[in-house]
C-alpha positions as a printed NumPy array, in Angstrom:
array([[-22.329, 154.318, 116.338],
       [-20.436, 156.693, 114.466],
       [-20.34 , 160.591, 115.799],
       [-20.008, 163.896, 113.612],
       [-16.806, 165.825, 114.799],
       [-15.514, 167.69 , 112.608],
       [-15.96 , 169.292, 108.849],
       [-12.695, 170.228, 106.882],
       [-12.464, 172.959, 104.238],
       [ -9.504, 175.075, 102.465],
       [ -9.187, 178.457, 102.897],
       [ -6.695, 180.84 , 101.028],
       [ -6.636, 183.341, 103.932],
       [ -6.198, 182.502, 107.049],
       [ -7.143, 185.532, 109.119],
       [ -9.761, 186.693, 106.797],
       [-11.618, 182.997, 107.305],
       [-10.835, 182.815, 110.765],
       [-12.736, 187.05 , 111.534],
       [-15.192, 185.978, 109.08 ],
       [-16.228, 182.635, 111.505],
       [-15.567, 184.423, 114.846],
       [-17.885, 187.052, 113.405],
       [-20.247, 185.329, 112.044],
       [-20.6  , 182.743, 114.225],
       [-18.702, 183.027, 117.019],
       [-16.516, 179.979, 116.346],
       [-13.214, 180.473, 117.896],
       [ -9.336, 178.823, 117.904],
       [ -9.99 , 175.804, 119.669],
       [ -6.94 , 174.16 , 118.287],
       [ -3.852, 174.567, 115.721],
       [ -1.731, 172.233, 114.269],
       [  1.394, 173.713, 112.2  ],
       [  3.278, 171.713, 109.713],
       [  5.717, 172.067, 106.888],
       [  3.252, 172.79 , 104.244],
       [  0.206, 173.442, 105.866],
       [ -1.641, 174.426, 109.017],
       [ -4.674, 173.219, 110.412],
       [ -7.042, 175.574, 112.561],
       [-10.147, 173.754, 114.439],
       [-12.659, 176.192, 115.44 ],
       [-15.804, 175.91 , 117.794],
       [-17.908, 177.43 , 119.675],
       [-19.702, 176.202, 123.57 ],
       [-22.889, 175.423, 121.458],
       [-21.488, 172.296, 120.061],
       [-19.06 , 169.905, 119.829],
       [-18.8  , 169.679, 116.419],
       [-15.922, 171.552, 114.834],
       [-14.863, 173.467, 111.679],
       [-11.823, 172.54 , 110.161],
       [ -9.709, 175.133, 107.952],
       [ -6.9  , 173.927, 105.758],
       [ -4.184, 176.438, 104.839],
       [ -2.097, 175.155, 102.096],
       [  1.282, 177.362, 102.759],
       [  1.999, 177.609,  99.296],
       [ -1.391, 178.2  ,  97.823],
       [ -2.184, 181.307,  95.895],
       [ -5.344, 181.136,  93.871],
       [ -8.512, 180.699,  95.158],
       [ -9.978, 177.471,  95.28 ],
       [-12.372, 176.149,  93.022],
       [-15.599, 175.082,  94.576],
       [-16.647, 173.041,  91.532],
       [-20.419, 171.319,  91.511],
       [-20.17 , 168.88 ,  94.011],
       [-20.397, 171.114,  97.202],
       [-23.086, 172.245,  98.696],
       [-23.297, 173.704, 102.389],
       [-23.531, 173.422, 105.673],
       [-25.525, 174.157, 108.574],
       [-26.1  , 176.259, 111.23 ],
       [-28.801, 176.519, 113.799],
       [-29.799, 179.659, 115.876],
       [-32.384, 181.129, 118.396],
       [-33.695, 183.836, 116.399],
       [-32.717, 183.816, 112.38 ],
       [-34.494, 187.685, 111.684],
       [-31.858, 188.682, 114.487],
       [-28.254, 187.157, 113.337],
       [-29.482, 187.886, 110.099],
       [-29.904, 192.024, 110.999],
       [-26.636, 191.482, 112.768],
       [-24.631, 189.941, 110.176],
       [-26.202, 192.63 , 107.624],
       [-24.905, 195.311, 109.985],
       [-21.464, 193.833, 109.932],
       [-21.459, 194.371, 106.133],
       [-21.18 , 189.851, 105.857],
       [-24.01 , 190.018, 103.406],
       [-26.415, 187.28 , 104.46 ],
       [-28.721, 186.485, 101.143],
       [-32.943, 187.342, 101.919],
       [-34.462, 185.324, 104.697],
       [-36.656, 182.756, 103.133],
       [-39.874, 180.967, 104.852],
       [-39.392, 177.467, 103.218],
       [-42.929, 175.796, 102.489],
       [-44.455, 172.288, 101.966],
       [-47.907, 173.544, 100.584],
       [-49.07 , 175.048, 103.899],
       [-46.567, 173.773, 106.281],
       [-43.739, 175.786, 107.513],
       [-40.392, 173.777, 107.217],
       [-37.405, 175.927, 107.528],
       [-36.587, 179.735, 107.312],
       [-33.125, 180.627, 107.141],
       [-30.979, 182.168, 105.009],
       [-27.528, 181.474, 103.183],
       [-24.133, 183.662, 103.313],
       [-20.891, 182.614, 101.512],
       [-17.914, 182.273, 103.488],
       [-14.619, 184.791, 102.444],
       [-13.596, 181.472, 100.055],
       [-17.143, 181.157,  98.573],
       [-18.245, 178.336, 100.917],
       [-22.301, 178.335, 101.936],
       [-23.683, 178.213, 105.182],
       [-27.156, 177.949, 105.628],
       [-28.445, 179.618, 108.97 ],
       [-31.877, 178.05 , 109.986],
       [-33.858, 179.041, 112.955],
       [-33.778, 176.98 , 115.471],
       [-36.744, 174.661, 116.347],
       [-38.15 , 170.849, 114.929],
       [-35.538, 168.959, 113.121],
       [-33.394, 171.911, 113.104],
       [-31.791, 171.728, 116.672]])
């Protein structure tokens, strides 16, 4: 059975992506690896195993373009209307907290903020599927 480890994105700034994440969501150095042309930073946090993977080309300039085939990723927490206050009052600039319907039925609330790079993280509360 396979297992989810890891996710791998590129990043143009290295230390802006890497206050961003430890801001945001605490996700820390957990590894480096330096080579010729690039560097790879793994980041985690003691909530999961799974890790964030940042790609610094060395010679990269320009931003990256996200194109249409990327959508997000996910985060889980204990209470959404909290981080969300908290990542307002670091000036991150979560989008509105949205209660996420079928018909009657509560499914999700969460909210999205975009990475320093443009990538989209969707921050659900914790609870049902959303462990």
């Amino acid at each position: 059975m396979a297992k989810a480890i890891h996710s791998m994105i590129r990043v143009l700034d290295e230390a802006r992506s890497t206050a961003f994440y430890r801001d945001a969501f605490g996700l820390t150095q957990a590894d480096r690896l330096d080579f010729e042309g690039f560097t790879l930073i793994y980041l985690s946090n003691p909530e999961s195993g799974f890790e964030l993977e940042l790609t610094v080309n060395k010679d990269r300039t320009a931003p990256y373009a996200l194109g249409d085939g990327y959508g997000h990723f996910a985060v889980s927490v204990d209470d959404v209307d909290a981080e969300h206050a908290r990542m307002t009052a670091l000036g991150l600039n979560p989008r509105k907290l949205v209660d996420f319907r079928n018909g009657d039925t509560l499914v999700a609330r969460f909210f999205f903020i975009a990475d320093p790079d443009g990538y989209q993280i969707e921050v659900l509360q914790r609870g049902g599927r959303f462990q």
